[in-house]
NUFI-63560 format. One record per atom (N, C-alpha, C, O): z, y, x; atom name. Coordinates in nm, 4 decimals. Each point is the difference from the previous one (the first is absolute). Example, Ala and Ser with C-alpha at 12.3 -4.5 7.8 and 13.67 -1.06 7.14 Angstrom:
REM NUFI-63560
+----------+----------+----------+------+
!       up !    north !     east ! site !
+----------+----------+----------+------+
!   0.7800 !  -0.5690 !   1.3190 !    N !
!   0.0000 !   0.1190 !  -0.0890 !   CA !
!   0.0000 !   0.1200 !   0.0900 !    C !
!   0.0665 !  -0.0019 !   0.1036 !    O !
!  -0.1385 !   0.1069 !  -0.1386 !    N !
!   0.0060 !   0.1190 !   0.0820 !   CA !
!   0.0730 !   0.1090 !  -0.0770 !    C !
!   0.0169 !   0.1108 !   0.0509 !    O !
+----------+----------+----------+------+
REM end
This chain:
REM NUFI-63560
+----------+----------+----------+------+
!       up !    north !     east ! site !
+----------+----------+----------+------+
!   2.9540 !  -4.2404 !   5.2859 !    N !
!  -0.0116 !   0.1114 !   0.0932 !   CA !
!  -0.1314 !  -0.0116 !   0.0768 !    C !
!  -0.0426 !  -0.1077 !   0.0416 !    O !
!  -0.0172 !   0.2210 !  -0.0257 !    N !
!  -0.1160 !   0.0337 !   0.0873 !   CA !
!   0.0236 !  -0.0520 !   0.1682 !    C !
!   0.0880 !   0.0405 !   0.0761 !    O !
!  -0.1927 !  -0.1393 !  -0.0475 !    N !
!  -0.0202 !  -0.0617 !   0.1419 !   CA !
!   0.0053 !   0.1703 !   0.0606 !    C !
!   0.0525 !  -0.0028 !   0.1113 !    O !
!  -0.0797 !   0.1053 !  -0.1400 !    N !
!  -0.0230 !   0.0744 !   0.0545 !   CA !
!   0.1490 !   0.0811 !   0.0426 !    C !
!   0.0015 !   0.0665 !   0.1036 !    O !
!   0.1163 !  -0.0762 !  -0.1856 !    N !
!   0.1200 !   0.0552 !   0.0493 !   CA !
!   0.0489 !  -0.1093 !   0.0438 !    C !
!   0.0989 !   0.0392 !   0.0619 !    O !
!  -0.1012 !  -0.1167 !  -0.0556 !    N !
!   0.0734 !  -0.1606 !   0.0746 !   CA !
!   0.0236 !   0.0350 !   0.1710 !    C !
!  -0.0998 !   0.0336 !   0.0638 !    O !
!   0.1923 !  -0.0399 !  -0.0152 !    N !
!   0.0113 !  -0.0181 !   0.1997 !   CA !
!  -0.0784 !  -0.0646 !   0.0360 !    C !
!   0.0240 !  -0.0600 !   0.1048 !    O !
!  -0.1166 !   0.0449 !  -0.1511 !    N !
!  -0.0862 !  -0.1284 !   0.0741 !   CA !
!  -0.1344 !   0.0482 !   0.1087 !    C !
!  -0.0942 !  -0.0735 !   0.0298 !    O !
!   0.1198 !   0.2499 !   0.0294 !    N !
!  -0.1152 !  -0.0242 !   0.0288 !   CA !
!   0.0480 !   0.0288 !   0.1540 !    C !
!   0.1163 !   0.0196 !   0.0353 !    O !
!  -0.2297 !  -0.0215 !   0.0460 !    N !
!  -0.0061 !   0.0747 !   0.1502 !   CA !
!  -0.0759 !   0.0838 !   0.0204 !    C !
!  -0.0873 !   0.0272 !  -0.0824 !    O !
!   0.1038 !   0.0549 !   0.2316 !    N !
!  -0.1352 !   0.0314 !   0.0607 !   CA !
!   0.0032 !  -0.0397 !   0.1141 !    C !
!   0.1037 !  -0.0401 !   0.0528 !    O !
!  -0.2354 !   0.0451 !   0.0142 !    N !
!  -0.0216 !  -0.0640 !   0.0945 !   CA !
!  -0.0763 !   0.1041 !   0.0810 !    C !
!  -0.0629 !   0.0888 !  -0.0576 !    O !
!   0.0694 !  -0.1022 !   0.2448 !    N !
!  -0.1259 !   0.0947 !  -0.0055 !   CA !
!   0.0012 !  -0.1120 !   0.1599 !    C !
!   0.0734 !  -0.0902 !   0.0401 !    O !
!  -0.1821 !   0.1507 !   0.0061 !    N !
!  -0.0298 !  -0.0167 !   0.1792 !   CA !
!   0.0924 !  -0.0914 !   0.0826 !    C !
!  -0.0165 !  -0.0963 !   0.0750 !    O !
!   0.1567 !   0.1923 !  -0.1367 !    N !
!   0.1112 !  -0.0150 !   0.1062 !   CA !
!   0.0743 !  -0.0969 !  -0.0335 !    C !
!   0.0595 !  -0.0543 !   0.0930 !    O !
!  -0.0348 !  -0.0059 !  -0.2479 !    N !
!   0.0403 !  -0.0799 !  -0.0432 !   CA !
!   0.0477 !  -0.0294 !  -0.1190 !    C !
!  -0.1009 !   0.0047 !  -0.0703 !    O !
!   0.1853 !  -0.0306 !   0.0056 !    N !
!   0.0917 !   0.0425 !  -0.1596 !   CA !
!   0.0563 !   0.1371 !   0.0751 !    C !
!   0.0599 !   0.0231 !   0.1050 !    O !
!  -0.1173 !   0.0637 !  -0.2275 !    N !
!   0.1099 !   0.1167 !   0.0028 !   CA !
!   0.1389 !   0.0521 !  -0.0996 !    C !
!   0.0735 !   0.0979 !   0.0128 !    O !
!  -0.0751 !  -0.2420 !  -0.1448 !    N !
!   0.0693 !   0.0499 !  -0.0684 !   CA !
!  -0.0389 !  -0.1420 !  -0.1231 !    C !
!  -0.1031 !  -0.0260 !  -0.0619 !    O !
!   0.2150 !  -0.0297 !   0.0657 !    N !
!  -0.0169 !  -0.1334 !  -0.1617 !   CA !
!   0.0874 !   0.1207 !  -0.0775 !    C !
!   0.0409 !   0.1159 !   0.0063 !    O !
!  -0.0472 !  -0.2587 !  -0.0966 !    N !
!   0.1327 !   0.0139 !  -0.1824 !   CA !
!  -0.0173 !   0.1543 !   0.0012 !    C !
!   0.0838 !   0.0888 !   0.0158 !    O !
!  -0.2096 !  -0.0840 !  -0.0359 !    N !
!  -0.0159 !   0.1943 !  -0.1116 !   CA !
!  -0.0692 !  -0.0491 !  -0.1018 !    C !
!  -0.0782 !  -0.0948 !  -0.0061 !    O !
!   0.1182 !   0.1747 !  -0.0775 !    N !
!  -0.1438 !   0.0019 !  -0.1370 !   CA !
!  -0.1040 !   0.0689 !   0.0425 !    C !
!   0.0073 !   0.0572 !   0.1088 !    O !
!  -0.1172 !  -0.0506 !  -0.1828 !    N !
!  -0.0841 !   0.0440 !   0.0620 !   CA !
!  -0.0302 !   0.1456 !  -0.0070 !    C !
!  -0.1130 !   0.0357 !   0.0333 !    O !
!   0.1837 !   0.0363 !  -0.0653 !    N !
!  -0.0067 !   0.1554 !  -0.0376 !   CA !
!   0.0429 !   0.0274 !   0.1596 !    C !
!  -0.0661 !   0.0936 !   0.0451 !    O !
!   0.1619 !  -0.1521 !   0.0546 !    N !
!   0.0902 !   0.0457 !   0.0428 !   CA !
!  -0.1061 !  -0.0674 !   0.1310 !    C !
!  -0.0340 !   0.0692 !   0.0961 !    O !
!  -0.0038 !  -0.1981 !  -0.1120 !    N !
!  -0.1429 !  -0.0324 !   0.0487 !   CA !
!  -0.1390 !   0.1194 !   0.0257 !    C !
!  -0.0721 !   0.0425 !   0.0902 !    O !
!   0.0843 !  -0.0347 !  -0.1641 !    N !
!  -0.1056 !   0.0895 !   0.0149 !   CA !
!  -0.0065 !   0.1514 !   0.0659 !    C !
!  -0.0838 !   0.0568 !   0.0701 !    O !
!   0.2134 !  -0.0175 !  -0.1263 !    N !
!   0.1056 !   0.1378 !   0.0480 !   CA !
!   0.0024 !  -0.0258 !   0.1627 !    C !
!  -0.0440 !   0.0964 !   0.0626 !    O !
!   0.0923 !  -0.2222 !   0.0286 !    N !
!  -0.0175 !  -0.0364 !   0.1299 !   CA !
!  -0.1179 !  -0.0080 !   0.0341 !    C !
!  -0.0078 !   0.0345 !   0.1179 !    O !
!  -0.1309 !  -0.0737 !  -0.1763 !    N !
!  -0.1356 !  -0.0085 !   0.0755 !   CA !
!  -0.0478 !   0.1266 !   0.0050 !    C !
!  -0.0762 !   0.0388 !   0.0886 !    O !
!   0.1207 !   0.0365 !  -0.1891 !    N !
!  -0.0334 !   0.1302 !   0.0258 !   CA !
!   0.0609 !   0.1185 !   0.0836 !    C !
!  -0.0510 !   0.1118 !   0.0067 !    O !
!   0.1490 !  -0.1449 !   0.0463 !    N !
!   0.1041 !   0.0647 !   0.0736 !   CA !
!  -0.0790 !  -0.0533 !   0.1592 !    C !
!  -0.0371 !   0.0736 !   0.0915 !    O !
!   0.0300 !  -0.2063 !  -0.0989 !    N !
!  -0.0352 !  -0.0282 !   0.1561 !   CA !
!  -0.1589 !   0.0108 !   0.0119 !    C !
!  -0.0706 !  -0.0301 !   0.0962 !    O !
!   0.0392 !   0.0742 !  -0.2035 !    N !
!  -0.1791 !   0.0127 !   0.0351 !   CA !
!  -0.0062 !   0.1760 !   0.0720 !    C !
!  -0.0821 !   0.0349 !   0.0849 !    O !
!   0.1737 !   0.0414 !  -0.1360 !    N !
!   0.0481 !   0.1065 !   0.0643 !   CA !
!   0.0445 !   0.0205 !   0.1360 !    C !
!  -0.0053 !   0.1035 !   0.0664 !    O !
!   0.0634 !  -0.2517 !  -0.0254 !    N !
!   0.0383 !   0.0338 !   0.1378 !   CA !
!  -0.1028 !  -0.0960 !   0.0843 !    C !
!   0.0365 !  -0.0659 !   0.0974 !    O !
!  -0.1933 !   0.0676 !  -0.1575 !    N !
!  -0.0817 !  -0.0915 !   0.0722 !   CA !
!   0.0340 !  -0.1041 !   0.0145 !    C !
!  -0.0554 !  -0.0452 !   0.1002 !    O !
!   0.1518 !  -0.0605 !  -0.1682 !    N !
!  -0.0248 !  -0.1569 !   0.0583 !   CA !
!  -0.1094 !  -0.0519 !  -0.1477 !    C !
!  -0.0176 !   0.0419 !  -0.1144 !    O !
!  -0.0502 !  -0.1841 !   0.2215 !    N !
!  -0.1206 !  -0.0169 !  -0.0152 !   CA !
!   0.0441 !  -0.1171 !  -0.0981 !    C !
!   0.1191 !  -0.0023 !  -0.0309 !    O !
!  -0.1886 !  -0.0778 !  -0.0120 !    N !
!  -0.0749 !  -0.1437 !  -0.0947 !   CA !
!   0.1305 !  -0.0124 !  -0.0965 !    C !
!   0.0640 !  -0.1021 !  -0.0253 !    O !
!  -0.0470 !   0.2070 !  -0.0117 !    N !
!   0.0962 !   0.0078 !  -0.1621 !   CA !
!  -0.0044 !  -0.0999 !  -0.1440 !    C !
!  -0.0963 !   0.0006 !  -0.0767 !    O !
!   0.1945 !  -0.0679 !   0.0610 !    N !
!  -0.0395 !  -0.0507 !  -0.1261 !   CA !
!   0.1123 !  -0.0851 !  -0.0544 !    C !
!   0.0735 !  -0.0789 !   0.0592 !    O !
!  -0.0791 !   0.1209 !  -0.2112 !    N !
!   0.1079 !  -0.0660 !  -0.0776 !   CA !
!   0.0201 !  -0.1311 !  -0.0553 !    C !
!  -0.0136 !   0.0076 !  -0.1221 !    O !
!   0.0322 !  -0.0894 !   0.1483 !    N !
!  -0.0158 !  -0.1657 !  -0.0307 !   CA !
!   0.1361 !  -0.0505 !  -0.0597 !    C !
!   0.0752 !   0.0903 !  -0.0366 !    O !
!  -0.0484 !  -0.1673 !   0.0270 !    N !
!   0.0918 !  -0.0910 !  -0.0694 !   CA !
!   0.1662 !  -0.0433 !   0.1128 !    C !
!  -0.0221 !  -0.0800 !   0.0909 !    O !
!   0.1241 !   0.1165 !  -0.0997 !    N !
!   0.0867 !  -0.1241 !   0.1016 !   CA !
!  -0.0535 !  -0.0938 !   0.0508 !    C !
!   0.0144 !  -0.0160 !   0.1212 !    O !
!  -0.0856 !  -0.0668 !  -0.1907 !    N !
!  -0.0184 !  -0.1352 !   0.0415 !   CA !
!  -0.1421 !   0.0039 !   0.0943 !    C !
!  -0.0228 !  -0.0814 !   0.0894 !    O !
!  -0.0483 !   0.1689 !  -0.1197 !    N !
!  -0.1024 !   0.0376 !   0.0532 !   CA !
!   0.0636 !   0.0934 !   0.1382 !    C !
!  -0.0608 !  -0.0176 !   0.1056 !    O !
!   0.1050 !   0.0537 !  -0.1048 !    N !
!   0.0370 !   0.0950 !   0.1252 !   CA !
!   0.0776 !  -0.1075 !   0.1374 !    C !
!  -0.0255 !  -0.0137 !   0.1197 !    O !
!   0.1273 !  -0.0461 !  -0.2125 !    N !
!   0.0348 !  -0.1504 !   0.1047 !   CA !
!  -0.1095 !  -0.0460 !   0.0477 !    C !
!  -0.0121 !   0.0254 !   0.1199 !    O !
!  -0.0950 !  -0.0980 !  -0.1774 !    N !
!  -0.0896 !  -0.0890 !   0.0187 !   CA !
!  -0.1105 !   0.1374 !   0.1095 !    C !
!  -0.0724 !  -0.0361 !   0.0928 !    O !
!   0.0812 !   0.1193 !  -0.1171 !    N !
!  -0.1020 !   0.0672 !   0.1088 !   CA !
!   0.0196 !   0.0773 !   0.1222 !    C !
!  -0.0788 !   0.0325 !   0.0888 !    O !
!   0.2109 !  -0.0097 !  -0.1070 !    N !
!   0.0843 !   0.0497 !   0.1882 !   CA !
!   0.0925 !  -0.0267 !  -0.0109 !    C !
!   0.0535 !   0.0242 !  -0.1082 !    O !
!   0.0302 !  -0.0974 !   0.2249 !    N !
!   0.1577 !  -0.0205 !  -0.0073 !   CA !
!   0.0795 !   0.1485 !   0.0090 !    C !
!  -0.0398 !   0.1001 !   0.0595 !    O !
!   0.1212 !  -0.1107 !  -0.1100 !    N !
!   0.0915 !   0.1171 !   0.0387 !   CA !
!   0.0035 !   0.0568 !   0.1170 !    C !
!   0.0091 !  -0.0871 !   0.0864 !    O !
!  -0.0123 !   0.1998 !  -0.0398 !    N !
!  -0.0063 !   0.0876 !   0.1144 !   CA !
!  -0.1142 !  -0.0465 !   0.1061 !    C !
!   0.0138 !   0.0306 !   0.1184 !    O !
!  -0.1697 !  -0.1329 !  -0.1787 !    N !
!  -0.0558 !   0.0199 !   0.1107 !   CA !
!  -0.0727 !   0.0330 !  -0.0387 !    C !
!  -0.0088 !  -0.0041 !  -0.1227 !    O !
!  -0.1078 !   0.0675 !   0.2122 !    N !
!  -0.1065 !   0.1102 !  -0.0225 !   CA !
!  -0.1524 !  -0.0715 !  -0.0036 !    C !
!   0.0094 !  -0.1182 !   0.0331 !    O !
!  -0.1322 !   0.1543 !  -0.0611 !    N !
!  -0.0907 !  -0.0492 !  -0.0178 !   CA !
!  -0.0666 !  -0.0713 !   0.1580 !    C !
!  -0.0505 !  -0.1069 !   0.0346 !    O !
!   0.0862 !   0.2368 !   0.0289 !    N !
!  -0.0315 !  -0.0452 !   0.1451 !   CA !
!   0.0887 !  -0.1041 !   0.0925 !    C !
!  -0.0539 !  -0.0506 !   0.0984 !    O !
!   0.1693 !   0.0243 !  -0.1263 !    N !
!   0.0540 !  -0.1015 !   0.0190 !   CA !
!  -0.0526 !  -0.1127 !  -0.0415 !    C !
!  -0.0209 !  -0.0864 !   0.0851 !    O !
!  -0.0047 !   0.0663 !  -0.1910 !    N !
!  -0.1158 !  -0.1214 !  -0.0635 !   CA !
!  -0.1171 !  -0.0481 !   0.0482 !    C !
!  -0.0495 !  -0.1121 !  -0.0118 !    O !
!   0.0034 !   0.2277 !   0.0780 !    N !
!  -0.1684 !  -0.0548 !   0.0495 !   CA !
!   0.0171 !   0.0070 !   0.1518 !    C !
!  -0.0987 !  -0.0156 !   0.0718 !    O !
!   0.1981 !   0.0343 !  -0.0293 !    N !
!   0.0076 !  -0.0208 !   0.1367 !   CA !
!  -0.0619 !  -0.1486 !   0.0620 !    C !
!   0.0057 !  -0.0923 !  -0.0813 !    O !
!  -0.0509 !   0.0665 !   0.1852 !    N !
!  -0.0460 !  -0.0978 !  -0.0007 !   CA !
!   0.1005 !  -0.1016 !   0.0999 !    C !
!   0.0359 !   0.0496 !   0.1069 !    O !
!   0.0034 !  -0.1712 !  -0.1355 !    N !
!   0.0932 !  -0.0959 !   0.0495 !   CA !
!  -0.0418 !  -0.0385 !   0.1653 !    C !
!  -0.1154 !  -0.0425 !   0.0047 !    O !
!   0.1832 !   0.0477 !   0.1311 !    N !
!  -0.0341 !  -0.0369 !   0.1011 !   CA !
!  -0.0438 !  -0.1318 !  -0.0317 !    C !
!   0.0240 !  -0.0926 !  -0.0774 !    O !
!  -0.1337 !   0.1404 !   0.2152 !    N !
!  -0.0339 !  -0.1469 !  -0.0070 !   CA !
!   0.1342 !  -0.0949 !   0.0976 !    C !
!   0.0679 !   0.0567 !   0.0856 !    O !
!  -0.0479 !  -0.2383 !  -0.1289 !    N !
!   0.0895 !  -0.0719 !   0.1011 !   CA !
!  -0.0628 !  -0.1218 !   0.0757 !    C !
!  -0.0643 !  -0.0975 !  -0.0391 !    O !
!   0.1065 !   0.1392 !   0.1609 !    N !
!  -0.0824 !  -0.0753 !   0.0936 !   CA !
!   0.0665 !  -0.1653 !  -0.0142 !    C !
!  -0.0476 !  -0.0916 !   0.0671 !    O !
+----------+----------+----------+------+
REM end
């Protein structure tokens, strides 16, 4: 079977995972749906790739926030 109908993919955007375990038709069908409703840095990568690059439900800006400083 084609890597390409396999659950194996995500998308990802700004805000965080928007969606694992699709093939990529259904992948792609979602980047194009939310490029419609303006969300930004879209892209289809792998499960394993989508773990490894935002945790679940946090957003990009949560990430670069910067850590207090401790006295």
């Amino acid at each position: 079977m084609s890597e390409l109908l396999e659950r194996r993919w995500a998308v990802i955007s700004e805000r965080g995972s928007e969606a694992t375990d699709l093939n990529y038709e259904e992948a792609h069908a979602l980047m194009h749906r939310l490029t419609n409703e303006r969300v930004h840095g879209l892209c289809i990568v792998t499960n394993e790739a989508a773990r490894h690059f935002l945790r679940e439900g946090s957003t990009a800006s949560q990430l670069k926030q910067p850590t207090p400083a401790r006295n």
